[in-house]
mmCIF file of the N, C-alpha and C atoms, coordinates in Angstrom:
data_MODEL
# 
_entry.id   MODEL 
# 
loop_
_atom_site.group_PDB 
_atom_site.id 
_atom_site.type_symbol 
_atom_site.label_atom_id 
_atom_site.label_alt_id 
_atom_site.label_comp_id 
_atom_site.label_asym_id 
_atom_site.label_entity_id 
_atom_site.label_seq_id 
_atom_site.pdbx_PDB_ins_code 
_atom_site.Cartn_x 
_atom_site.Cartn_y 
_atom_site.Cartn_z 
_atom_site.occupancy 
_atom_site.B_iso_or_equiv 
_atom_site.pdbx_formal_charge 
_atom_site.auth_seq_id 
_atom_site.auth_comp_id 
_atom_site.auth_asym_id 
_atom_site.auth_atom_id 
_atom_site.pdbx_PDB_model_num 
ATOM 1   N N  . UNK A 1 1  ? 16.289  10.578  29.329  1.00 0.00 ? 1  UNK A N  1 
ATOM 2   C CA . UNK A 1 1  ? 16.714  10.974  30.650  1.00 0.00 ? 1  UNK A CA 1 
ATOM 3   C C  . UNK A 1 1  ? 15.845  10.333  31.732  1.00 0.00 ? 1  UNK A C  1 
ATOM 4   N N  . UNK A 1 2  ? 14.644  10.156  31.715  1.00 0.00 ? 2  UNK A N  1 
ATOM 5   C CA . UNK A 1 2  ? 13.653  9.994   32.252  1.00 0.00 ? 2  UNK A CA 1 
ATOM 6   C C  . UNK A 1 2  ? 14.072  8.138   32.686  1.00 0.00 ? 2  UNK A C  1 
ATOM 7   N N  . UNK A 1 3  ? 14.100  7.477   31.599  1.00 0.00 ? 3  UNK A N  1 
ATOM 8   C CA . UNK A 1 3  ? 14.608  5.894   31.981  1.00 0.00 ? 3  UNK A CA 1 
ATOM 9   C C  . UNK A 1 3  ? 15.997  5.746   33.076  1.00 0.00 ? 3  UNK A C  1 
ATOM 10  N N  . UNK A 1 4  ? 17.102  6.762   32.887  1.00 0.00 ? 4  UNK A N  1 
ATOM 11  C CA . UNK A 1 4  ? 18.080  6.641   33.427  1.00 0.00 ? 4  UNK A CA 1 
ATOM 12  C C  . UNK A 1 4  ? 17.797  7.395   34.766  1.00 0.00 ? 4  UNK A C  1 
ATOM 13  N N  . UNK A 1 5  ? 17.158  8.226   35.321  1.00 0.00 ? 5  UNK A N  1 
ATOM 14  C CA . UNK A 1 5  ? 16.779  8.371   36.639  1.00 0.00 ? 5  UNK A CA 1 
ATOM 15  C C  . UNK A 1 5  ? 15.645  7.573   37.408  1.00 0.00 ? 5  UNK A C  1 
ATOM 16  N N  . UNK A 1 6  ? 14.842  7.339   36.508  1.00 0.00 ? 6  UNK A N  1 
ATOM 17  C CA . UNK A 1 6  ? 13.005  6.586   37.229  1.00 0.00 ? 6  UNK A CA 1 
ATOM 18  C C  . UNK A 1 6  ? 13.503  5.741   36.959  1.00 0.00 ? 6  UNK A C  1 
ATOM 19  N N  . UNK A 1 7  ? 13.782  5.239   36.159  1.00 0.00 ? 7  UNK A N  1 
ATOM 20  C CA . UNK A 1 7  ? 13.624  3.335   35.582  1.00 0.00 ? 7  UNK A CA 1 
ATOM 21  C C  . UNK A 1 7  ? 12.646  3.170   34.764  1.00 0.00 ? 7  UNK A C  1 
ATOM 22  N N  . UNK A 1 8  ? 11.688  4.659   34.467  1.00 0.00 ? 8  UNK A N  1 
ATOM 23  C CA . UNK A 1 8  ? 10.588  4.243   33.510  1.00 0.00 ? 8  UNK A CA 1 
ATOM 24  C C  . UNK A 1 8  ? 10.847  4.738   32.190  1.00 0.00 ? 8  UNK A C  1 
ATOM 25  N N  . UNK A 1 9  ? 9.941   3.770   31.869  1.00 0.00 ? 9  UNK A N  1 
ATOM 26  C CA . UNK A 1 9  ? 9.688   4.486   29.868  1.00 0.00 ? 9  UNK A CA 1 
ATOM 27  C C  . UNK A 1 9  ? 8.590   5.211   29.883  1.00 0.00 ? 9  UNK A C  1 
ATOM 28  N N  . UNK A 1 10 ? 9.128   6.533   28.908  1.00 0.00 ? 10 UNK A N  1 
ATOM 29  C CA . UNK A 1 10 ? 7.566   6.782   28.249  1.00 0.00 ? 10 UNK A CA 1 
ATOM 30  C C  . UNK A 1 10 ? 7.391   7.215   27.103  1.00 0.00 ? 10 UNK A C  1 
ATOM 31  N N  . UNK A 1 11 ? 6.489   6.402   27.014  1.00 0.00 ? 11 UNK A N  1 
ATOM 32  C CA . UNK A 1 11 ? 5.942   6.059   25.491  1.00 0.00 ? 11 UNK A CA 1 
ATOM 33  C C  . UNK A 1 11 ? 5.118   7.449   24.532  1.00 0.00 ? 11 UNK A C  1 
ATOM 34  N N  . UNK A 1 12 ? 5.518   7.496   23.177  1.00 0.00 ? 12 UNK A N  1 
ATOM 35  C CA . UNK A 1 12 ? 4.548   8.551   22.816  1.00 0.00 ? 12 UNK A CA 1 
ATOM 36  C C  . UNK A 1 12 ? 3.308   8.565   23.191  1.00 0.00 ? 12 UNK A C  1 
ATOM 37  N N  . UNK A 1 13 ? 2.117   9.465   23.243  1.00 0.00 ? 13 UNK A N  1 
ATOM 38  C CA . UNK A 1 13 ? 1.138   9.595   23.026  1.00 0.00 ? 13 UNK A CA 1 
ATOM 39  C C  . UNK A 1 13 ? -0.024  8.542   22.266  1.00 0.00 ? 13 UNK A C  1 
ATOM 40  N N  . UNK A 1 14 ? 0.209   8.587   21.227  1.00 0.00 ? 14 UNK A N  1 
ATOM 41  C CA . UNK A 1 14 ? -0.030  7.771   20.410  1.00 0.00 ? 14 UNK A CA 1 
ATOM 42  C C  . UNK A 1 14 ? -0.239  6.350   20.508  1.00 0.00 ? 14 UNK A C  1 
ATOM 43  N N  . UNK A 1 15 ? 0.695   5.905   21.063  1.00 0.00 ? 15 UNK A N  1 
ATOM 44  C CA . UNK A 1 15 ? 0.940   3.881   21.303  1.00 0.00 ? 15 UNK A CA 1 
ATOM 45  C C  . UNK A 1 15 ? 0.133   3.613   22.693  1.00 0.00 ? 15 UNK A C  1 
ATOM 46  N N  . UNK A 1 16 ? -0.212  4.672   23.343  1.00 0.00 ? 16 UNK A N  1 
ATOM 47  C CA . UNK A 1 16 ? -1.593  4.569   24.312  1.00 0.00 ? 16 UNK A CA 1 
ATOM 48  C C  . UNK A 1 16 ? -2.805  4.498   23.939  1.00 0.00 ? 16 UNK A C  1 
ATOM 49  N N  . UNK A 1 17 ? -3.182  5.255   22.774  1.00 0.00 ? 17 UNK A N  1 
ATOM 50  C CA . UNK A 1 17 ? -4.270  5.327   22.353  1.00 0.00 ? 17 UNK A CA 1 
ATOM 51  C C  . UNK A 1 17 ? -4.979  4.146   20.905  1.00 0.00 ? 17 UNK A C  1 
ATOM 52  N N  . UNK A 1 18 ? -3.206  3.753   20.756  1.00 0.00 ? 18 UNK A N  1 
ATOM 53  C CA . UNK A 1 18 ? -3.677  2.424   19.467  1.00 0.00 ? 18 UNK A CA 1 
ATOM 54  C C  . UNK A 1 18 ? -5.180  1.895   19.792  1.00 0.00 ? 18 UNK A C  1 
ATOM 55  N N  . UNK A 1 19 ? -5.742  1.796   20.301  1.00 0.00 ? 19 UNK A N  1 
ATOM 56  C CA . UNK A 1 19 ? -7.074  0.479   20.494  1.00 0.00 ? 19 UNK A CA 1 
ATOM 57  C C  . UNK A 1 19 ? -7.857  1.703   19.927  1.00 0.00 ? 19 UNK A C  1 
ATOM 58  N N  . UNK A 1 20 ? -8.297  3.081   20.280  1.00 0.00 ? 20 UNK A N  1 
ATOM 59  C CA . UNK A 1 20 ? -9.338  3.880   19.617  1.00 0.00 ? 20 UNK A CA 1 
ATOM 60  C C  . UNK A 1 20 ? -8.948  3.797   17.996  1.00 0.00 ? 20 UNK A C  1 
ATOM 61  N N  . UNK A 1 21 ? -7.143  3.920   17.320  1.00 0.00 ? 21 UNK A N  1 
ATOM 62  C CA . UNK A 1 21 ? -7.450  3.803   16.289  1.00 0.00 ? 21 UNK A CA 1 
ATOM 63  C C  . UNK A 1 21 ? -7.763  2.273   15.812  1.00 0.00 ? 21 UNK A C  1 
ATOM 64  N N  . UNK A 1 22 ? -6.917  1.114   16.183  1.00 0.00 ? 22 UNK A N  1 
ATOM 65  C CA . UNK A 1 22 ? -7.729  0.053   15.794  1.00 0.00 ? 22 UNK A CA 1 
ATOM 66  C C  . UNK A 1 22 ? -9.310  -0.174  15.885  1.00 0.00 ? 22 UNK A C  1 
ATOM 67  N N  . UNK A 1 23 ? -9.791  0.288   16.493  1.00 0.00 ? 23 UNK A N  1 
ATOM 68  C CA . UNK A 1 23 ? -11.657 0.453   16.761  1.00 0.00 ? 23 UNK A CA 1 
ATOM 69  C C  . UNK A 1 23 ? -12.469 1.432   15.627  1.00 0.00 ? 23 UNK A C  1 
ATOM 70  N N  . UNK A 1 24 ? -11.250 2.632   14.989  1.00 0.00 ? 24 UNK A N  1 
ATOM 71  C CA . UNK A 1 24 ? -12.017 3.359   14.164  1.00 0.00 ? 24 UNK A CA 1 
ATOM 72  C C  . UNK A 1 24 ? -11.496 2.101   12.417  1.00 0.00 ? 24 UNK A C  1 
ATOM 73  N N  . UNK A 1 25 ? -10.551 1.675   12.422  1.00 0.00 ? 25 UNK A N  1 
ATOM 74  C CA . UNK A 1 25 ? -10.114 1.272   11.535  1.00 0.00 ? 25 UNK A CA 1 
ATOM 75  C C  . UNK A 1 25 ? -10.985 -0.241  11.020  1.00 0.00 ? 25 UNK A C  1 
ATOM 76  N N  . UNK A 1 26 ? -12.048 -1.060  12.027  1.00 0.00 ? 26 UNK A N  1 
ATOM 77  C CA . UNK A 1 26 ? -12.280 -1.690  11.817  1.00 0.00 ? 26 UNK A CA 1 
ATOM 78  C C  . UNK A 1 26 ? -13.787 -1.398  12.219  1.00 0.00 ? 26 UNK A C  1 
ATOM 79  N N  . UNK A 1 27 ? -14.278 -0.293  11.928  1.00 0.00 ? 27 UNK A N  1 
ATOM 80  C CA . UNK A 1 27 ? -15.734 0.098   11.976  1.00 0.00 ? 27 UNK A CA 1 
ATOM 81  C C  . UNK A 1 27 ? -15.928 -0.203  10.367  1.00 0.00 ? 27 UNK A C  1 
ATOM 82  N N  . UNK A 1 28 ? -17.509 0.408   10.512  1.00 0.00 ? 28 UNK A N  1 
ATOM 83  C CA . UNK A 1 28 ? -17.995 0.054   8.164   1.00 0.00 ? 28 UNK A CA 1 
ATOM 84  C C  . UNK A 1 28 ? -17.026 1.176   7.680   1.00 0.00 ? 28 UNK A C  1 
ATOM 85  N N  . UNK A 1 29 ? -16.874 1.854   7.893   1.00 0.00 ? 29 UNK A N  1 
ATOM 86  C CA . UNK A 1 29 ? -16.756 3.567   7.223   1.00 0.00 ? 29 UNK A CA 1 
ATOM 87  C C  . UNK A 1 29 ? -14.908 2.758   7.646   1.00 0.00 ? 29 UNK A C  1 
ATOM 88  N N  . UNK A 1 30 ? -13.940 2.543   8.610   1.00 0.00 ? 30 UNK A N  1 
ATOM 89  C CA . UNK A 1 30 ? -12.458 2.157   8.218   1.00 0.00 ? 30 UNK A CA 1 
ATOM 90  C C  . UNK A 1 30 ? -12.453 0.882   7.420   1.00 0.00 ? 30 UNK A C  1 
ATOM 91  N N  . UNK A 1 31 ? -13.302 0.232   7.521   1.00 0.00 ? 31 UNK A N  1 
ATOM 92  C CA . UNK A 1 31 ? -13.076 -1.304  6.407   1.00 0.00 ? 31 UNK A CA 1 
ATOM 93  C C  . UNK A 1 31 ? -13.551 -0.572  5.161   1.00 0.00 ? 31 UNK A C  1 
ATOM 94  N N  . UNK A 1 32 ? -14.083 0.422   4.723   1.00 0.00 ? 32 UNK A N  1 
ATOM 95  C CA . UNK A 1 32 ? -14.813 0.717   3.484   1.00 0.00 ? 32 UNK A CA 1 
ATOM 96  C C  . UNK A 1 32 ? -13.423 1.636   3.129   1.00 0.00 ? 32 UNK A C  1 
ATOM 97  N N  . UNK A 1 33 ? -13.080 2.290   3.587   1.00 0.00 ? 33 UNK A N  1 
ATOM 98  C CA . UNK A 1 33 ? -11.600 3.111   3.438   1.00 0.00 ? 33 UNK A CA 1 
ATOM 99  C C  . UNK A 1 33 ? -10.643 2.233   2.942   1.00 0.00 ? 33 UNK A C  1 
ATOM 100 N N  . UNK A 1 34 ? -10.450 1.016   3.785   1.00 0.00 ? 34 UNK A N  1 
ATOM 101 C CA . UNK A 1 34 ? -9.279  0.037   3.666   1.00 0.00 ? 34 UNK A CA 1 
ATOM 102 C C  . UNK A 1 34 ? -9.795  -0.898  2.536   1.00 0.00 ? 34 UNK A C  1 
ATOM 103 N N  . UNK A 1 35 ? -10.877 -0.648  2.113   1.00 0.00 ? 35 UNK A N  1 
ATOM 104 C CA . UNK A 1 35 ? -11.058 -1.846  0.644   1.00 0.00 ? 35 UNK A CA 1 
ATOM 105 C C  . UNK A 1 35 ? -11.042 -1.257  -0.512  1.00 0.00 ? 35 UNK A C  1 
ATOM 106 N N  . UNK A 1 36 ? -11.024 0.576   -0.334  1.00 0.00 ? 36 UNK A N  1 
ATOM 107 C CA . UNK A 1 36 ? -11.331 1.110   -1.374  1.00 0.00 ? 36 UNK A CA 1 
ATOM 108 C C  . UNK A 1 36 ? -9.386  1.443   -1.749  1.00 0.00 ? 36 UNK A C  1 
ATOM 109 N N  . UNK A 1 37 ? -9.129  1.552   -0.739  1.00 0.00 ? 37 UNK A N  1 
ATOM 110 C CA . UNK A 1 37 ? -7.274  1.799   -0.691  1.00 0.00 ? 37 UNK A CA 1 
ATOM 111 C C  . UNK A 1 37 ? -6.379  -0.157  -1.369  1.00 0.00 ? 37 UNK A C  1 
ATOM 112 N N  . UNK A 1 38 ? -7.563  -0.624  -0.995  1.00 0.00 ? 38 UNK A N  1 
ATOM 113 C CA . UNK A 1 38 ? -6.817  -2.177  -1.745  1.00 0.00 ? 38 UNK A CA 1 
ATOM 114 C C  . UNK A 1 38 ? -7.482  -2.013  -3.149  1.00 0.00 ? 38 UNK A C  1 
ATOM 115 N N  . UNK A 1 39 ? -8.452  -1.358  -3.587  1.00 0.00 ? 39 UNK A N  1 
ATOM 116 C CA . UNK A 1 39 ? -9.024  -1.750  -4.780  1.00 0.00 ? 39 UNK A CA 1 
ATOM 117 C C  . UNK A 1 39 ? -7.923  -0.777  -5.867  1.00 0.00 ? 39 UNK A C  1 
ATOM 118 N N  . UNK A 1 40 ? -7.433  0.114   -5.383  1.00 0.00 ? 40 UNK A N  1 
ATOM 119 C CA . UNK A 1 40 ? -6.823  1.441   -6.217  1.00 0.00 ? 40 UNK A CA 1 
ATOM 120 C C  . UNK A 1 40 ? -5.094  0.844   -6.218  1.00 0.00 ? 40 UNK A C  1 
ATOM 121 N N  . UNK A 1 41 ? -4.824  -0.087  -5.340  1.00 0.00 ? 41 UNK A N  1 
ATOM 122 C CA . UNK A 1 41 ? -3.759  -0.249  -5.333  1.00 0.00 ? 41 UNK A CA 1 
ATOM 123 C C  . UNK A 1 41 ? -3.566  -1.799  -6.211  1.00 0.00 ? 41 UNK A C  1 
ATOM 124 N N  . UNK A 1 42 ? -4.831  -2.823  -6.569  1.00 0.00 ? 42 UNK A N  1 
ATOM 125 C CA . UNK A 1 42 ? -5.021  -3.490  -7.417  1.00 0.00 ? 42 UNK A CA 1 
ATOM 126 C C  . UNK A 1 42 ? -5.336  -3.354  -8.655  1.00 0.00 ? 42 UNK A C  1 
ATOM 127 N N  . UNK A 1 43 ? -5.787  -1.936  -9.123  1.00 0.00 ? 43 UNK A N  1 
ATOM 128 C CA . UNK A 1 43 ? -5.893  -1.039  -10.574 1.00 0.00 ? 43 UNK A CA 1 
ATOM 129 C C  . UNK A 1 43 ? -4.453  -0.509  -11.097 1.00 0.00 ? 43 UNK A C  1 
ATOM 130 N N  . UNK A 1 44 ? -4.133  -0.238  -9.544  1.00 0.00 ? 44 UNK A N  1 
ATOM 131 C CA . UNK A 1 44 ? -2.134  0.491   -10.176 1.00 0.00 ? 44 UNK A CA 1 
ATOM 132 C C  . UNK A 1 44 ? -1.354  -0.627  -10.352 1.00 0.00 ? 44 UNK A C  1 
ATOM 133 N N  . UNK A 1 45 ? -1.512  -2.130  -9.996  1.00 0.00 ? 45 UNK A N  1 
ATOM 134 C CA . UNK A 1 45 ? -0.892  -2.840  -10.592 1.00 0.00 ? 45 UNK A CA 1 
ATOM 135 C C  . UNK A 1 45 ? -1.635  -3.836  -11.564 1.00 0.00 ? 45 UNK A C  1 
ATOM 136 N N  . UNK A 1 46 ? -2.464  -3.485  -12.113 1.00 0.00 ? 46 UNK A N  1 
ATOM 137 C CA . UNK A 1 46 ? -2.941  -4.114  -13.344 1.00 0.00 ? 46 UNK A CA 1 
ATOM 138 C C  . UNK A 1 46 ? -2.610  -3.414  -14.645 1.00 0.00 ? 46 UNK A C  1 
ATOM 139 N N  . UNK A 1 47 ? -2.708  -1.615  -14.162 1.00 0.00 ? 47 UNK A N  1 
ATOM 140 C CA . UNK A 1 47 ? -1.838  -0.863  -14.749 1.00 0.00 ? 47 UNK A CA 1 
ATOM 141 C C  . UNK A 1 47 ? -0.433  -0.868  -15.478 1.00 0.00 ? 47 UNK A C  1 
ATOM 142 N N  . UNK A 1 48 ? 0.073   -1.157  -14.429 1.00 0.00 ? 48 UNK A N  1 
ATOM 143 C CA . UNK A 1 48 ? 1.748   -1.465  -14.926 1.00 0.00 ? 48 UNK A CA 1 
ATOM 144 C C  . UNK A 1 48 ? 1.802   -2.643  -15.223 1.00 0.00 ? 48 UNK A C  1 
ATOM 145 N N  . UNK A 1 49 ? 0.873   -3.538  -15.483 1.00 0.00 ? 49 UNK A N  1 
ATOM 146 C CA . UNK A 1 49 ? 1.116   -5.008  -15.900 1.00 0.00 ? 49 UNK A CA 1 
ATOM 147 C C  . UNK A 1 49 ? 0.544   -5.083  -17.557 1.00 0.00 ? 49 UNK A C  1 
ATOM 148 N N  . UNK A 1 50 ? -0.389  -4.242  -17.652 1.00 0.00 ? 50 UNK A N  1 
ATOM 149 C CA . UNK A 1 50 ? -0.976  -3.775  -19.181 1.00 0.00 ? 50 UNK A CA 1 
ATOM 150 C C  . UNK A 1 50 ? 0.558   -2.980  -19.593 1.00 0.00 ? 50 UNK A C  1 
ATOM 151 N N  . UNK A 1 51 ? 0.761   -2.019  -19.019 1.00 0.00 ? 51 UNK A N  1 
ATOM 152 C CA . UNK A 1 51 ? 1.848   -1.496  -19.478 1.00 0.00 ? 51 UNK A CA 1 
ATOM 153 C C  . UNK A 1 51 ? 3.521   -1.891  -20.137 1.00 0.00 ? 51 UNK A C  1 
ATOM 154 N N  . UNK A 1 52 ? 3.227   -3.095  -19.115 1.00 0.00 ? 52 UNK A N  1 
ATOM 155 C CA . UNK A 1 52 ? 4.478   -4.029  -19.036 1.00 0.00 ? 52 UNK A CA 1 
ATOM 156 C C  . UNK A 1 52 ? 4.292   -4.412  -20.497 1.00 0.00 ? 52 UNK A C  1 
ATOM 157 N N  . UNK A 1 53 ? 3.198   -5.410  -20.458 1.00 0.00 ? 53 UNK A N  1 
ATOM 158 C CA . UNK A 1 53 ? 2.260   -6.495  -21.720 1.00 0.00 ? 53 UNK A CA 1 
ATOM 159 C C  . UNK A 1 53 ? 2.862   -5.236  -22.893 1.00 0.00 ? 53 UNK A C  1 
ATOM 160 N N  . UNK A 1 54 ? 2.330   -4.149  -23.006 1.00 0.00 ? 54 UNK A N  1 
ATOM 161 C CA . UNK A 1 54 ? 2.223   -3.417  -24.221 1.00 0.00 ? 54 UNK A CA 1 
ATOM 162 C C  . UNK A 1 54 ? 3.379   -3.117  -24.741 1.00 0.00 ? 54 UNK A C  1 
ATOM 163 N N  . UNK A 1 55 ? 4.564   -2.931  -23.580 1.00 0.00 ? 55 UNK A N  1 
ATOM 164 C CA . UNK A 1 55 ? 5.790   -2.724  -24.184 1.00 0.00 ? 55 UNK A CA 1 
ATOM 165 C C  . UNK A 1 55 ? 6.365   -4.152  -25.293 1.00 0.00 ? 55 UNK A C  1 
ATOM 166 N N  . UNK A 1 56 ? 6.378   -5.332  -24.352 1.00 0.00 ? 56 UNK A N  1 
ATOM 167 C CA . UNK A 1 56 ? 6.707   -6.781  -25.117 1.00 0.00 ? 56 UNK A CA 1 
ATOM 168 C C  . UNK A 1 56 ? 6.107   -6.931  -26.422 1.00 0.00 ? 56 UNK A C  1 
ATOM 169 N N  . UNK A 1 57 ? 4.551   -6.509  -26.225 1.00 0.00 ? 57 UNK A N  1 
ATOM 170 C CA . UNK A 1 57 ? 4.220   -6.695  -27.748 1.00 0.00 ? 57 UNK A CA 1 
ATOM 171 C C  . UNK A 1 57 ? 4.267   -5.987  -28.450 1.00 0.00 ? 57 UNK A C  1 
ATOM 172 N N  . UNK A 1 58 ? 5.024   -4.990  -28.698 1.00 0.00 ? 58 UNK A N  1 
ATOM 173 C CA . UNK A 1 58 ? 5.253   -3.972  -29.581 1.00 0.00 ? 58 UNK A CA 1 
ATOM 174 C C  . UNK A 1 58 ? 6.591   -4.419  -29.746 1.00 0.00 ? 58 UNK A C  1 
ATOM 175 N N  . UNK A 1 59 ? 7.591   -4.463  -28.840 1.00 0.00 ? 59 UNK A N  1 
ATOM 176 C CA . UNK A 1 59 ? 8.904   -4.818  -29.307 1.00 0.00 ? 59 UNK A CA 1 
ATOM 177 C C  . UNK A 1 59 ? 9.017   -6.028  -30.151 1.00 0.00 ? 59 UNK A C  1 
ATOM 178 N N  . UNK A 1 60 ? 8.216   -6.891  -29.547 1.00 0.00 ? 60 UNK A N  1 
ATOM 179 C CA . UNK A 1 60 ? 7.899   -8.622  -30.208 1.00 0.00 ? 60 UNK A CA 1 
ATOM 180 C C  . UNK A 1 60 ? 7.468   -7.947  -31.672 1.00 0.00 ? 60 UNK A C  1 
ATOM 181 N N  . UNK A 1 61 ? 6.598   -7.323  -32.177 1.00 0.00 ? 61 UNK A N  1 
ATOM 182 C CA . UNK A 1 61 ? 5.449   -7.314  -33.131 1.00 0.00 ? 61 UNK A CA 1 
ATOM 183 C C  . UNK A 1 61 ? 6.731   -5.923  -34.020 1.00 0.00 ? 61 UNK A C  1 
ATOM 184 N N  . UNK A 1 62 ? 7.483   -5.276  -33.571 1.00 0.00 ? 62 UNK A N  1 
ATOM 185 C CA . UNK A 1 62 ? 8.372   -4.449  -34.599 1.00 0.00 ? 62 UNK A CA 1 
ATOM 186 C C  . UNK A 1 62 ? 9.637   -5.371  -35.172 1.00 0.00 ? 62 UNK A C  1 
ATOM 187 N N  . UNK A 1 63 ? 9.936   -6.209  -33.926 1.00 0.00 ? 63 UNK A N  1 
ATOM 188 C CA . UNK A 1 63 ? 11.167  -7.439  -34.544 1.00 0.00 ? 63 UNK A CA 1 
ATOM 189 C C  . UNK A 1 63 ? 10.951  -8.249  -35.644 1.00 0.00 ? 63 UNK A C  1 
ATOM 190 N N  . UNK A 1 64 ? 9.260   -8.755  -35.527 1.00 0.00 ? 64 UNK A N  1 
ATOM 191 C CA . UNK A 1 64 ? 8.649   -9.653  -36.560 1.00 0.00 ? 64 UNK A CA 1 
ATOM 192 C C  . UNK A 1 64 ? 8.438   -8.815  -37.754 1.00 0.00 ? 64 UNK A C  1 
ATOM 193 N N  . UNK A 1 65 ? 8.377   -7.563  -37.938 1.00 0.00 ? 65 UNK A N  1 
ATOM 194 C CA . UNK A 1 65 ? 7.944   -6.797  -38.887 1.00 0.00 ? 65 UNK A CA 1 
ATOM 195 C C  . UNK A 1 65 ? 9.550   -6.917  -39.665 1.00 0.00 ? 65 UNK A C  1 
ATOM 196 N N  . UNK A 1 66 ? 10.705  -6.673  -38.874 1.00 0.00 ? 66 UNK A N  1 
ATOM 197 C CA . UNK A 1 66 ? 11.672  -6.658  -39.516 1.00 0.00 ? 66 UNK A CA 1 
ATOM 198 C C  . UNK A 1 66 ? 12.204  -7.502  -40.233 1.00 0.00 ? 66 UNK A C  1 
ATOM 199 N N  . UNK A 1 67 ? 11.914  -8.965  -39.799 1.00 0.00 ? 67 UNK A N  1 
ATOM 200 C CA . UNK A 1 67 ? 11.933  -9.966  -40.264 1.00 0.00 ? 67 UNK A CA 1 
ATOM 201 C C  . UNK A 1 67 ? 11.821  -10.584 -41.664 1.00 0.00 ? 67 UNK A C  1 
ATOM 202 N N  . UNK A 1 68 ? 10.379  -9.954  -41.851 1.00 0.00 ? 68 UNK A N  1 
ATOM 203 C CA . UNK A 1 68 ? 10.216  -10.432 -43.156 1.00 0.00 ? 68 UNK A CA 1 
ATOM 204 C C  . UNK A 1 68 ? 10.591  -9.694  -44.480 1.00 0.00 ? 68 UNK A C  1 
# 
């Protein structure tokens, strides 16, 4: 309503204050947050990549069993 009478926008709360959170996000304590959130999310896919691996070689390694 506010654009169609003023002509202005207004913006949440929030998208004013972006620079305090970019400033907390790139202090030691938000880069130590943000490396520990990349390290857990590089374990969950090494995870499902062991997981992946274990399925193939079991299917591979029961086919060969049948084989002989």
């Amino acid at each position: 309503m506010r654009l169609a009478s003023t002509g202005q926008v207004r913006f949440p709360f929030w998208i004013w204050e972006w620079p305090k959170i970019a400033s907390k996000l790139t202090s030691p304590v938000g880069r130590g947050f943000m490396l520990g959130l990349g390290l857990v999310m590089a374990l969950a896919a090494l995870k499902e990549i062991w997981e992946l691996v274990d399925i193939i070689l079991i299917k591979f390694l029961h086919d060969r069993e049948r084989q002989r």
